[in-house]
Each structure stands twice: as C-alpha cells, then as structure tokens.
C-alpha positions in Angstrom: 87.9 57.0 128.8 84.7 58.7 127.9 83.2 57.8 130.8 85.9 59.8 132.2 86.1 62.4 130.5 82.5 62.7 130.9 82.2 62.8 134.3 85.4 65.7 134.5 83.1 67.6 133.1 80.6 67.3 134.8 82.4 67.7 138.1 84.3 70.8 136.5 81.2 73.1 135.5 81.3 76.8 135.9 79.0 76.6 139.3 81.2 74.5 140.8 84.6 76.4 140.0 82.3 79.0 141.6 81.5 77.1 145.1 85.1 75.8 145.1 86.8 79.3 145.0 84.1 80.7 147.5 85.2 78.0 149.7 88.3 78.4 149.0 88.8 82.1 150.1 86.8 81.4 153.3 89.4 79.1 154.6 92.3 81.2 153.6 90.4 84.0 154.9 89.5 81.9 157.9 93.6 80.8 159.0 94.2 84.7 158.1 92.2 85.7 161.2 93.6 83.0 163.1 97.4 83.8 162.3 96.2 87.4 162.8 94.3 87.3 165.9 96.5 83.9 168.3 100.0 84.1 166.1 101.3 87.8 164.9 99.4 89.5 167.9 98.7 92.3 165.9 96.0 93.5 168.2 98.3 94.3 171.3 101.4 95.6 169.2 103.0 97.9 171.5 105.2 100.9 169.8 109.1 101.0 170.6 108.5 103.1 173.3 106.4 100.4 175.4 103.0 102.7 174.9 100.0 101.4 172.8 100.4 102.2 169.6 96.4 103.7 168.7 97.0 103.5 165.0 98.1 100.1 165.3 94.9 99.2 167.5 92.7 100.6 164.7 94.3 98.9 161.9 93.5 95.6 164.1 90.1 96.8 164.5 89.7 97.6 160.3 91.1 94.0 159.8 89.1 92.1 161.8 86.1 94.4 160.2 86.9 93.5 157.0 87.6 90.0 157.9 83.9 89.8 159.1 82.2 91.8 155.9 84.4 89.5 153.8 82.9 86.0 155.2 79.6 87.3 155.4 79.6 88.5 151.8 81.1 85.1 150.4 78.3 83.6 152.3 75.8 85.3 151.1 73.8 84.7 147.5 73.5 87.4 144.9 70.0 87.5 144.6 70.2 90.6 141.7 68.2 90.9 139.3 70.1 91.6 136.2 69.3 95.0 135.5 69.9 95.6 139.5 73.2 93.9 139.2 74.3 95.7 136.2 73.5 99.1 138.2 75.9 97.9 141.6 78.5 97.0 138.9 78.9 100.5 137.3 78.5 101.8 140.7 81.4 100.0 142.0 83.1 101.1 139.1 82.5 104.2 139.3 83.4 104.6 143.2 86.3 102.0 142.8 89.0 104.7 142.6 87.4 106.7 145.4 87.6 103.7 147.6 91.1 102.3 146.7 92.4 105.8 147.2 90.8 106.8 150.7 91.7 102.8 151.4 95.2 102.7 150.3 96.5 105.8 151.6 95.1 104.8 154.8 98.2 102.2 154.1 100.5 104.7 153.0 100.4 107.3 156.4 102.2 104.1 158.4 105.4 105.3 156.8 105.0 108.7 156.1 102.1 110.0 158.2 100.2 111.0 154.9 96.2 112.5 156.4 94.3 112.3 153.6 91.7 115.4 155.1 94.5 117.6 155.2 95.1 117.2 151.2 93.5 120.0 149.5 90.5 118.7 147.2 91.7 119.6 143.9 95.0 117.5 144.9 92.2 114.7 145.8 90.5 115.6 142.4 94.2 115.2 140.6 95.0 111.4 142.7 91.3 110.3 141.1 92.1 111.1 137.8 95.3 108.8 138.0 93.5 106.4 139.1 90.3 107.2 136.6 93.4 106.2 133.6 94.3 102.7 135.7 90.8 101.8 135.5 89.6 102.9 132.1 92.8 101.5 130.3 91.6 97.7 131.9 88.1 98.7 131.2 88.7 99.1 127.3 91.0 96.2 127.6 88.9 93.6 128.8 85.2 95.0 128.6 84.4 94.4 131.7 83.7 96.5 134.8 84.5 93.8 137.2 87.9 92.6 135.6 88.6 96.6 135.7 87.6 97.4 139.4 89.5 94.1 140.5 92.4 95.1 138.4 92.5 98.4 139.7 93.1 96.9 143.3 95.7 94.4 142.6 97.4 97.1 140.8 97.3 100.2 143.6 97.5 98.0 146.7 101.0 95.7 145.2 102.4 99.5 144.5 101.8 99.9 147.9 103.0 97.0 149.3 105.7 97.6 147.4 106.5 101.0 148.7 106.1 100.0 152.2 108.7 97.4 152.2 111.2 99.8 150.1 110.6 103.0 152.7 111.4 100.4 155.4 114.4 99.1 153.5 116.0 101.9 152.1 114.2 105.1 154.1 113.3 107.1 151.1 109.7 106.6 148.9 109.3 105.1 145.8 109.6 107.2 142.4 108.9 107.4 139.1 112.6 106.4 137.4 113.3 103.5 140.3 110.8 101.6 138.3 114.7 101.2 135.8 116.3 99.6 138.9 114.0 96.6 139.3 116.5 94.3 137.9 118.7 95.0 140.7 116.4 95.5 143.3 115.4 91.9 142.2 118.7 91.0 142.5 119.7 92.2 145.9 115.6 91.4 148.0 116.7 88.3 149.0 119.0 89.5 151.6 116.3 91.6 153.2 114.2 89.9 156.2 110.7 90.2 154.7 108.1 91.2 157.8 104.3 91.3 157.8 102.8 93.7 160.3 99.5 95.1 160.8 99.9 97.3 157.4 100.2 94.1 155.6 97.5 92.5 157.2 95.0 95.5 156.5 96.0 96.2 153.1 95.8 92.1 152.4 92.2 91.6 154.1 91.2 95.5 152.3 92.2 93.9 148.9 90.8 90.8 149.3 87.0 92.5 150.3 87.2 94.5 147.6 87.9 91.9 145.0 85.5 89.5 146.9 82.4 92.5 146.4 83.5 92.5 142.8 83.2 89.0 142.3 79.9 88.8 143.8 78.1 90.7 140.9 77.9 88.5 138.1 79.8 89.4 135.0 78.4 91.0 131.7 79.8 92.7 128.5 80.2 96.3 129.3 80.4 97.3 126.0 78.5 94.1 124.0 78.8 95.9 120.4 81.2 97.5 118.5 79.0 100.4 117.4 79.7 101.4 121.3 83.1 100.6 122.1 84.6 102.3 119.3 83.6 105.8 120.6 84.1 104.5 123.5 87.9 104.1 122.6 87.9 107.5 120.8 86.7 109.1 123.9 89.6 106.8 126.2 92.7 108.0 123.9 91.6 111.7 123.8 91.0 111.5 127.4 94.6 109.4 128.1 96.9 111.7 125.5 94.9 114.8 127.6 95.9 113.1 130.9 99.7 112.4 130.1 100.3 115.5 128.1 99.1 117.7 131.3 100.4 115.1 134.1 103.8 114.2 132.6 105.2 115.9 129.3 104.0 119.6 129.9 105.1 122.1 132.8 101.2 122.2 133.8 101.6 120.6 137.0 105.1 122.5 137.9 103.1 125.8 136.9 99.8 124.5 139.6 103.0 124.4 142.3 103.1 120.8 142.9 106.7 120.2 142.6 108.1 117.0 145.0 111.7 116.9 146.2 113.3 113.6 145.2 115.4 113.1 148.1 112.5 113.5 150.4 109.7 112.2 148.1 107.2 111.3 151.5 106.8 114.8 152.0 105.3 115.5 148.6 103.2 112.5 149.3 102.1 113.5 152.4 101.0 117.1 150.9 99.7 115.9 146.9 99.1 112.2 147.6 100.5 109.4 146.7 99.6 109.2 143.0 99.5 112.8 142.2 103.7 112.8 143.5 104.7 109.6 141.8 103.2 110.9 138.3 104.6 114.0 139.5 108.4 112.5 139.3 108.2 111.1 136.0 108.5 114.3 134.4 112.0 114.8 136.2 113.2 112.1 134.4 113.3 114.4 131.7 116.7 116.0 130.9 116.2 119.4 129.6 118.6 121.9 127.4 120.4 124.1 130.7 119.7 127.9 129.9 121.8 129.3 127.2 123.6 126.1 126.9 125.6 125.8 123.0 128.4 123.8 121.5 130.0 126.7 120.8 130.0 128.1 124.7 131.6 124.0 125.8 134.3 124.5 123.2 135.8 128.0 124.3 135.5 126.1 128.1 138.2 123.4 126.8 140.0 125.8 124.6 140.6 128.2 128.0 142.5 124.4 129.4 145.6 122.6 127.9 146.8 119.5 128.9 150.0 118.7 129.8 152.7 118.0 127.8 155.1 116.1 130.0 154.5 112.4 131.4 152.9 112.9 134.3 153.1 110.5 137.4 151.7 106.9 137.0 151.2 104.8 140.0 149.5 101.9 140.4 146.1 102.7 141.1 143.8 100.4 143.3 140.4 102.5 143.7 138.3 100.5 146.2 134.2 101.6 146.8 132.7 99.7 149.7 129.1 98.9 149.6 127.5 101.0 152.8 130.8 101.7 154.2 130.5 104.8 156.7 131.6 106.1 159.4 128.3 106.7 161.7 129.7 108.2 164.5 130.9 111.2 162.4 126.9 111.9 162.3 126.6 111.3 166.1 128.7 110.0 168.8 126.9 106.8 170.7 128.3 104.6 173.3 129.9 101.4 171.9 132.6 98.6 173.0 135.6 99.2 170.8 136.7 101.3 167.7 134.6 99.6 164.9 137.2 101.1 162.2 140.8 101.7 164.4 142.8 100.4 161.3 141.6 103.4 159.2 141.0 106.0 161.8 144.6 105.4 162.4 145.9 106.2 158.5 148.4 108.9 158.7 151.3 108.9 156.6 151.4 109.6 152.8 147.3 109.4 153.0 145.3 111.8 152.0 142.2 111.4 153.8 138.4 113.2 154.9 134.4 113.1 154.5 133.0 113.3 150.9 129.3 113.7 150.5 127.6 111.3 147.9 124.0 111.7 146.4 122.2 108.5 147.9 121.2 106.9 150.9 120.8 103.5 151.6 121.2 102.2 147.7 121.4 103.3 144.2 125.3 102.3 144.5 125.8 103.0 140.9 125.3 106.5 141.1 128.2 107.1 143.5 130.4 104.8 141.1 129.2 107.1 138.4 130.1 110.0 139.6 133.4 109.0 140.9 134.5 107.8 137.1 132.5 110.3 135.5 132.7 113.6 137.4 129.3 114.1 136.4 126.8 115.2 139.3 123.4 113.3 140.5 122.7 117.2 141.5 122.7 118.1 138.2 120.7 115.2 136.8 117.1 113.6 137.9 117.1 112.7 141.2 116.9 109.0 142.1 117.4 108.7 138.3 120.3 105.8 137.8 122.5 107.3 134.7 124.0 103.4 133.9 120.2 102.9 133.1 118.8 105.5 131.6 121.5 108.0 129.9 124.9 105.2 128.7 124.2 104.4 125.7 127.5 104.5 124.0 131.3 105.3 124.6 130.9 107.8 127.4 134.3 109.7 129.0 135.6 108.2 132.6 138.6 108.4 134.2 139.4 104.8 132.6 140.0 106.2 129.7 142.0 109.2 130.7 144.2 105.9 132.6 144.2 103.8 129.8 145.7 107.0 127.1 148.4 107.0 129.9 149.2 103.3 129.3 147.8 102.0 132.0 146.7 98.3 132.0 144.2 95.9 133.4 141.1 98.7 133.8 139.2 96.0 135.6 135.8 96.1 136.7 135.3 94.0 139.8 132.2 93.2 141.6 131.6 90.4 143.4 127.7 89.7 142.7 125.7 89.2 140.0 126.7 90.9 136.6 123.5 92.6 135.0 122.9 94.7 138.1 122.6 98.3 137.6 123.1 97.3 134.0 127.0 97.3 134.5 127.5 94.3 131.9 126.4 96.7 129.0 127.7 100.1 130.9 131.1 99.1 132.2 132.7 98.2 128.2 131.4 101.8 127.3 133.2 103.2 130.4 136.4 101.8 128.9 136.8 99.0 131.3 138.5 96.2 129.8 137.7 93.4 131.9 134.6 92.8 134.3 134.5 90.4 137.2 131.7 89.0 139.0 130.6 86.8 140.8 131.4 83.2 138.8 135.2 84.3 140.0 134.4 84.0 143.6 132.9 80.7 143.5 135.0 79.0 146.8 135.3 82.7 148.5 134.6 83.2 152.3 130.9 84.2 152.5 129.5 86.3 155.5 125.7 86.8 155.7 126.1 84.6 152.0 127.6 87.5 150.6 131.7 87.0 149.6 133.3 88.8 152.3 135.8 92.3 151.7 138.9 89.8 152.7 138.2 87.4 150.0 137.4 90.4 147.5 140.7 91.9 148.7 142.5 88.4 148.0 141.2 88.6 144.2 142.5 92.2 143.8 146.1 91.1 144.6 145.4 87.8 142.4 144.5 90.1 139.7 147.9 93.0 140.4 149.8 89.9 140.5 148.6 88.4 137.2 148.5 91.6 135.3 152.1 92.3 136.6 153.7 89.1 135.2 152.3 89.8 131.8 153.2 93.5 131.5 155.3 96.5 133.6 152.9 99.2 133.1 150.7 100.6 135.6 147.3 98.7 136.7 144.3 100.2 137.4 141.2 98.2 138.9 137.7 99.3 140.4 136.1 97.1 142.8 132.7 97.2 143.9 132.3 95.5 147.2 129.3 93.0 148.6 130.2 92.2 152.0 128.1 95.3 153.7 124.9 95.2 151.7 121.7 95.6 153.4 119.7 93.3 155.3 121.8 93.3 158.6 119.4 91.0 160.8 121.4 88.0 160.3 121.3 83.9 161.3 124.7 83.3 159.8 126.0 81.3 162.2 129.8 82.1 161.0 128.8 85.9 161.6 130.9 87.3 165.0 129.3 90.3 167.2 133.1 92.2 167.0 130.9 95.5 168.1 128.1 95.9 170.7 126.0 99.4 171.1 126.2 99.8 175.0 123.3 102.4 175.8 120.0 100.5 175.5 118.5 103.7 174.0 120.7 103.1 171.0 120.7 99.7 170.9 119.1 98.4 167.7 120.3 94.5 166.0 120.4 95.7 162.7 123.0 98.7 163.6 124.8 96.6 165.9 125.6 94.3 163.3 126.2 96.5 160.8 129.0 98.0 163.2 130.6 94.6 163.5 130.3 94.2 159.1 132.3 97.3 159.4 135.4 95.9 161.5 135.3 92.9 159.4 136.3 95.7 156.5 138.6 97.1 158.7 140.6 94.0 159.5 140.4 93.0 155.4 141.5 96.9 154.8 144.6 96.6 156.9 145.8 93.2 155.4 145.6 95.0 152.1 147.6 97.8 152.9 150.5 95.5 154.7 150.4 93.8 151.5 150.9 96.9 149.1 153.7 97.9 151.7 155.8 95.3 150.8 155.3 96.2 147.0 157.9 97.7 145.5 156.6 99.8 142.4 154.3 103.2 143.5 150.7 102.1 144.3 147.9 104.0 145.2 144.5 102.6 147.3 141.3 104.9 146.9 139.3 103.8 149.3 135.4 105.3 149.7 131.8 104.4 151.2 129.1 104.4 148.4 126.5 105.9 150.7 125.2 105.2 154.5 123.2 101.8 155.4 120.0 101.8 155.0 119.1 100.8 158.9 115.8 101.5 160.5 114.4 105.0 160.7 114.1 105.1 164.2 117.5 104.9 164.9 118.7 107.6 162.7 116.1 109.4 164.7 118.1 109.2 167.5 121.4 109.6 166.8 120.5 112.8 164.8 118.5 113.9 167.7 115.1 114.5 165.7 112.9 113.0 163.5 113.9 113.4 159.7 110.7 115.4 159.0 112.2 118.1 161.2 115.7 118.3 159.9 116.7 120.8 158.3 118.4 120.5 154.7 122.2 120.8 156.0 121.2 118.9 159.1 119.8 115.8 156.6 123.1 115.6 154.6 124.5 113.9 157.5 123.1 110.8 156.5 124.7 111.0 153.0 128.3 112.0 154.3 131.2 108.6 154.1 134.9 108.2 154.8 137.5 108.6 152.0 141.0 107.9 151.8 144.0 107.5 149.7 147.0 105.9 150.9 150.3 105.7 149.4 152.7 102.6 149.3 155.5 106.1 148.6 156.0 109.8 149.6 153.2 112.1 149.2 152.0 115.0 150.8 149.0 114.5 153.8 145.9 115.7 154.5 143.1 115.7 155.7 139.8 117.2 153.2 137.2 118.6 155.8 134.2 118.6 152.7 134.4 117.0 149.2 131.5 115.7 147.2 131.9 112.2 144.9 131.8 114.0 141.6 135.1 115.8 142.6 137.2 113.1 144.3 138.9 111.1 141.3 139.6 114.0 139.8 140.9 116.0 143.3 143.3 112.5 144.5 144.3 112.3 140.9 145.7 116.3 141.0 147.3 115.2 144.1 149.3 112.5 143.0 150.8 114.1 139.7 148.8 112.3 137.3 147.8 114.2 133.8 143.7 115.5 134.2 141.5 115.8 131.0 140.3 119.5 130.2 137.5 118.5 132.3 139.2 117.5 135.2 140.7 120.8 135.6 137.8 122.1 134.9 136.0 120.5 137.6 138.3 121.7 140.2 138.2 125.4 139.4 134.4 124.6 140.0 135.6 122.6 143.5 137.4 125.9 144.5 134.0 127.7 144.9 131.5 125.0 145.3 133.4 122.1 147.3 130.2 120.0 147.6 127.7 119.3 145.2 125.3 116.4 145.4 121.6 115.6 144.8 120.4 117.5 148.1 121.6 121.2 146.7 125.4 122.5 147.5 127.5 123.9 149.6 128.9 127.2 148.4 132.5 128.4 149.5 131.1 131.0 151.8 129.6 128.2 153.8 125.9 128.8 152.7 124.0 126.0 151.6 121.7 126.3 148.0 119.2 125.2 146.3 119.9 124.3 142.5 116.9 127.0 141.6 118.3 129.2 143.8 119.2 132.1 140.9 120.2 134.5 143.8 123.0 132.5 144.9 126.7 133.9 144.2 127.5 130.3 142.1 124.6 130.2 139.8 126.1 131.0 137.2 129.2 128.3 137.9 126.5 126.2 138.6 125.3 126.5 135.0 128.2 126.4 133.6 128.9 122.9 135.2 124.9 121.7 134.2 126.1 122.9 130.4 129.6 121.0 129.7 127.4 117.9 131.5 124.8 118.3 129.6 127.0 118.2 126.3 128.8 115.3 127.7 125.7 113.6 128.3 122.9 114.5 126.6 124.0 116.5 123.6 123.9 113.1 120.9 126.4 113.3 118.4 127.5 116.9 119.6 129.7 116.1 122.2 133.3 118.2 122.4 135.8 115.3 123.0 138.3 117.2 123.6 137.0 118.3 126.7 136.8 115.3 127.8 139.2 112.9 126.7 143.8 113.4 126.7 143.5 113.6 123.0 
C-alpha cells in the first residue's frame, strides 16, 4: 500500500496536473474547431432572408482567431522572469474589465444591435466601474490577480449567455429584479430547445482565451502581508459603499439622465451599455412613498364608498387563466387553414366578452394572476418586478377573500406544474386560497409536449365542482392556472397533431405554427367545458383570459406587425401584450362585448356585471376604469384616447393616476398601516 500510495503521488504532482489540463483544453479546444468548422457550419450561416449574414461571417472569423491564439498560447512556455510575470499579471488585471467589456458586448449587439463606439465615453467610463467592483470584490477575496481576472470572465460572459438565451426565449432583456424568478425560470427551461450558434461559439472560445492567458502567468500573493491588505480592504469598502450608494440607492444616476424603460430594457442597453442599464434597474426595484400619499387621504377614499347591504348575487365562479393564450390575429391578420379558436370566437349569448391588455409578454405569468385577484397595477409597481416574490409577505386583500366573506367555498388554487414556482406555495394561503393543487394531482393526465394538457386540467376542475358540491350547497370558486401552452413550441412529441398550418411561406415559422395548433387543442377543451356547465343546473360563471402573448421568435412578430419592434411606436408595441377575455354564463345576463380593458380592472368589472357585492376598492377601481380604461406596465390609455406616460404630470389623469398609485401603495407597501376597510367586505 505504500508503494502505492507512493507512486500516486508521484504521478499526481502539481507539474503534471499542469501538463494534463494544458492537454486537456487543447483537445476540447481541438473537437470545438472541428464541431465549429465541418458540423454547426457556422462559417456559411446564411440570414433568414437567404443573404450572407456579414456579422455572422466575422464572428466565424473571431472564433477561429481565437481558436488559433488559444493553441498557440497553451503551447507555448512562460519563460517570465518573476518580476516580468508579476508586471503582465497586474497588467491583465488592470485591462481585464476593458477587455471583457469591448469582448462581451461584442456578444450582446447579436440581439439588440448594441455599437459599443456609439456609447458616449463617460457611459463607457460608468460600464468599467461595474466591472472595476466585480473584479476588486474576487481580488480581496482570494488575493490573487489571476483568480480575479478569471473570475471576472466566468462571471460577465455566463450573464451573457444567459441573456442571450432569455432575449431569444422571451423577447425582452434581462433586469435587475428577474434575478427573484430564477426558481421558476429553473423550473420551466427544460421545455425550451437549447441552440448554440455562432454567438455561443464566440463568446465560449473568447472566455476560454482569456482564462487560458490568465493561466499562463504563474500565480503569486497579491497582497502577501497583512500590513497591506488591510488598507487595501479599507480602501475596497469605501470605494464599494461609494459605488452602490451613487449606482443604486441614490437618484445620482436618474439625475445624469440615464433612465432605462423596463419593458424595452435593450434600448437602454444599446444607448448606456449593458452593465451601466442592469445596475441601472435595480434601483426601480425600489417602491417609493407616491407624492402626498397619507393614511389619512386612503381613509376619506373608503369613507366616500359603502358597501352594500343586501345579498348580492352568488354564482358559481370558475375563473380560468390560460398560459399564453391569445388571439394573434387580432394583432395582424395572416393567411392560415382553419379558425384556430372557432369555439370561442363563436361565444354569444349571456357572455360578456373583449381584449384586455396585461403587463407582460412572453412570461412573468404571475403578474397577470396578480393583478386579476388583486386589482393592483404592474404600471404602478417596478416593472418586470414579480409582487408574489418581492412585496407578499403576509395576508394581503384579493378577490378570494371578498368571495369567501360571501360564503363561498372551495377557493382553490389550481396549477398543474410544480408548486414553488413564482413562490405561489407561500403566496397563494396569504391570498386567502384555501386549497392549492399542483401537479402530484395530475399524475395519469394526458400530457402534450409533456405538459398536462387544458382537457385533462378542465377534467379536474369539474372533479373538484363535483366534490365540493356533495359536501356543501354554497357557491365554489376556483382559479386555475394552465400548462398546456407554455413556451418552447418546437416540438418532437409524437402525440402532438398539426390542427393549424400558416399558408403564406413569408409567415411561415414552426414555432407559431405550432403554437396555433396548442391553441385549438384549448379551444376543443374550452368547449367541452362549457357543454358541461350547460347541463348544470345551479348559476355558474367561467372567466376565461390569456396571461400574456407567446413568446415566439422576434422575427415573426416583425412581420405580422409590419416593422421591426425598435421602430414601433408605444401604442403600436401594446399589441403584443393585448389577449382574449370572456365570461360566459350557464343563465341570463346581459352581453357585450368590451373594446379595451386592462387585467387590473377585469375581476372587479365581470364581478359588477354579474351582481356580486365589490369591496370599497372595487368600486373604487372602476370610477378610476371610467377615465383610464387601460393601465398596464407600458403607460395608459386615457378616456380621450391619448396614450401616457406614468411621468407624464401634464396629462388630464395625473392626478387619478396618483390617487390610484396612493390607496396601492397603502395596500401594499404601507406595513402595518394598511386601511382594511378599503379593502376587505368588513
């Protein structure tokens, strides 16, 4: 055995774990030129259009560059002398952020067209200084210059990857407060189709020179004595608490002008940089005190409202909110095979039925959800901020319980995935909701795409009316949260039928095409629901809603809205966050047909409709529907048809607008202040 163990060791020796990992990365470096060069064809990638794509050609030409500098630097020895390599070390230190910058946002302009010469330099200046924090926090960490500049790269260049594949996913940049939705987003990647493409390629190869050069130089303590890294420290936290009171809890950078709009992030990215507009939107995470906002000023708001004395109407109440459900050819007509919705379009009698605008596109589900129980407004609130994640903490007001202090029972919470995302398992009991179901309850359902299909989740909503009747007469209410439509529409499920096919080849795009044929599997499960509550005999209502658009490729919303998004306009870009609503009736009640509505309105608008008792704040939120009948994270739409900015103080609804951000505010921010009975029936 010691023979052994001697002759481990002398086989595993710091020179050799050298050599080995040096041989190591050639060969991966070495089948990464091969897949890059004879498999991906990355070097003849031909845009959609069927022209050369230039950027593309120069990305193959920087990746086969850095392929080359890479094996020649691994081959090489580091000849140094100490002193000399000490010198290249703090020289790569000191340039690393310069480099990973000009490097990475080379990346970045592949999905928003970012040129980094056009960025004026003290926006440069601002991006370094970011970076300047990344590097000096591993620097103090680890005492070393290499461990830092290597860190620093794995750090920026994952962000980026990151970013890329979430722009491509979802069409909208990454910001500051989705960093609280990684739990879902974890969740839900595994029914995305991953893709490398010649960004991946260069920002893989451009990661892996740069740590290679670091590597090279041979390692040292930066700092070898105390008596220097204890100033040194002194000096990092005064230069840190300097950094993040300016960057992030002061108005400094809102007072310089560099302000990014949430729902188009990329173009403050494209203007600031990439850094400078992320740091940028993690002060809008915080909520501030709405001008002349006071406890007193919410109370004289509910005591101007009563509530009503008499019962009022209590149907059964089915509210339905299908994942990426929309209506796409209410953006733009195209030419396709059949109806993809006739079941629906058809809806008529005792349905009440339009367009209402939500504040997301292409995820963040649980901010329509929220506003729909809440009648709270994203537009009022961070944008791409998620409120089940950052702002429920404890009991917080929803229509549930305005439901359940009208004796209604069941107040289930259904969605057929996994519990924890979007933090529902902790958020849905504070909402009032009795009962949540997942998943675990849908262990034999009918799967399309491995996702339990709108049929199946249909089937378990009259399970659930059926069991709650035979235990108790009173009215049910239940809240589903479908699955069936999520993103990810390029599919291999083999059980997966083409109902819909996009007939002009200019249109044509898989991922659309199939998400057109998701949506007539809805319709078909839609209209076996309704024939069922037909044959019911006790009132029932189904609310029935999209949570936002899909997330398909940029390219083809290009087309169908006739421009690139860059160039819309902001009433032209809500078209991609408009969805279908309707609200049928099993018994009498009066139709119509709602031309513009917003999320944060519509429980409390259907509920007005069908006789049943509103908080103070219900009624409240419909005085404010009267003159500002959409509201979402984009700005608003006033009644006179002109479309505002939420710092817009020259608009006619300000001052409503205010109003509205104050009683929020008190509902949702105010700790321990909040006037219940504004929002609660007693």
């Amino acid at each position: 055995m010691k023979e052994i163990s001697n002759r481990i060791k002398e086989i595993i020796t710091k020179e050799n774990i050298k050599k080995f990992s040096k041989y190591l990365t050639l060969v991966i470096v070495a089948i990464y030129l091969m897949l890059f060069v004879f498999g991906h064809k990355c070097y003849i990638t031909f845009a959609e259009n069927g022209m050369m794509n230039k950027d593309t050609l120069l990305n193959a030409v920087l990746v086969i560059g850095a392929t080359v500098l890479t094996v020649v630097l691994l081959l090489i020895k580091n000849n140094l002398s100490d002193r000399m390599n000490m010198f290249v070390s703090y020289a790569l230190f000191f340039v690393s952020p310069v480099i990973c910058y000009y490097a990475f946002e080379y990346f970045q302009k592949s999905i928003y067209t970012i040129t980094v010469l056009s960025i004026r330099k003290r926006y440069l200046f601002f991006n370094f200084v970011i970076l300047s924090v990344i590097l000096l926090t591993i620097y103090i960490i680890t005492n070393s210059t290499k461990v830092a500049v290597i860190g620093l790269t794995l750090i920026i260049n994952l962000f980026g990857v990151i970013n890329y594949y979430v722009y491509s996913f979802r069409g909208v940049a990454l910001v500051a407060a989705d960093v609280f939705s990684i739990q879902t987003a974890s969740n839900v990647v595994e029914g995305y189709k991953l893709f490398i493409d010649t960004h991946i390629y260069y920002i893989f190869i451009i990661t892996v020179f740069i740590i290679s050069l670091a590597c090279k130089l041979r390692s040292f303590k930066a700092l070898p004595v105390w008596k220097l890294r204890i100033p040194a420290i002194i000096c990092y936290i005064i230069y840190t608490s300097v950094f993040f009171y300016v960057f992030v809890f002061s108005n400094q950078l809102s007072n310089w002008n560099i302000n990014v709009k949430l729902y188009r992030p990329h173009e403050g990215y494209r203007k600031y940089g990439t850094f400078l507009s992320t740091v940028r939107t993690m002060g809008y995470i915080i909520v501030e005190k709405p001008e002349g906002y006071s406890v007193k000023q919410i109370e004289d708001i509910a005591d101007s409202y009563s509530l009503s004395s008499s019962a009022g109407q209590t149907p059964n109440i089915i509210v339905i909110m299908d994942e990426a459900f929309s209506d796409l050819e209410t953006v733009s007509e195209f030419p396709i095979s059949e109806d993809y919705m006739p079941f629906i379009h058809s809806l008529q009698e005792n349905t009440i039925k339009g367009n209402a605008y939500v504040s997301v596109f292409g995820g963040n589900t649980a901010n329509s959800e929220f506003e729909f129980l809440t009648g709270n407004s994203m537009g009022l609130l961070p944008a791409n901020s998620v409120p089940y994640q950052l702002f429920i903490k404890k009991q917080f007001p929803s229509i549930v319980y305005s439901l359940k202090q009208q004796n209604y029972v069941g107040n289930i919470g259904m969605h057929p995935f996994k519990s924890n995302g979007f933090n529902r398992l902790t958020v849905y009991p504070l909402l009032g909701f009795e009962q949540f179901i997942t998943i675990e309850k849908f262990q034999n359902a009918d799967k399309l795409r491995d996702k339990v299909t709108d049929e199946a989740n249909f089937n378990k909503i009259i399970e659930m009316y059926e069991e709650s009747k035979s235990q108790s007469d009173n009215p049910f209410f239940l809240f589903n949260v479908t699955m069936q439509n999520h993103g990810g529409f390029i599919t291999t499920d083999p059980n997966f039928v083409q109902k819909i096919k996009i007939e002009d080849e200019y249109y044509y795009d898989e991922g659309a095409q199939n998400y057109l044929s998701l949506i007539k599997y809805t319709d078909e499960a839609v209209e076996k629901l309704i024939k069922y509550f037909e044959n019911v005999e006790e009132p029932t209502v189904v609310i029935f809603f999209g949570d936002h658009q899909p997330g398909l490729s940029q390219t083809w919303y290009d087309k169908i809205l006739g421009k690139s998004e860059k160039d819309l306009t902001t009433q032209e870009l809500m078209e991609k966050y408009k969805v279908p609503f309707f609200a049928w009736a099993n018994y009498d009640i009066q139709e119509e047909t709602v031309d513009k509505i917003s999320m944060n309105y519509l429980s409390a608008y259907i509920m007005n409709k069908l006789g049943i008792n509103l908080t103070k704040y219900q009624q409240f939120l419909l005085d404010v529907h009267e003159q500002v009948p959409v509201m979402n994270s984009i700005g608003y739409w006033g009644v006179d048809g002109g479309f505002y900015d939420y710092s817009d103080t020259t608009s006619p609804y300000y001052e409503i607008i205010n109003q509205y951000r104050c009683v929020q505010y008190n509902n949702m921010h105010d700790k321990g202040k909040r006037v219940d009975s504004m929002f609660y029936m007693n």
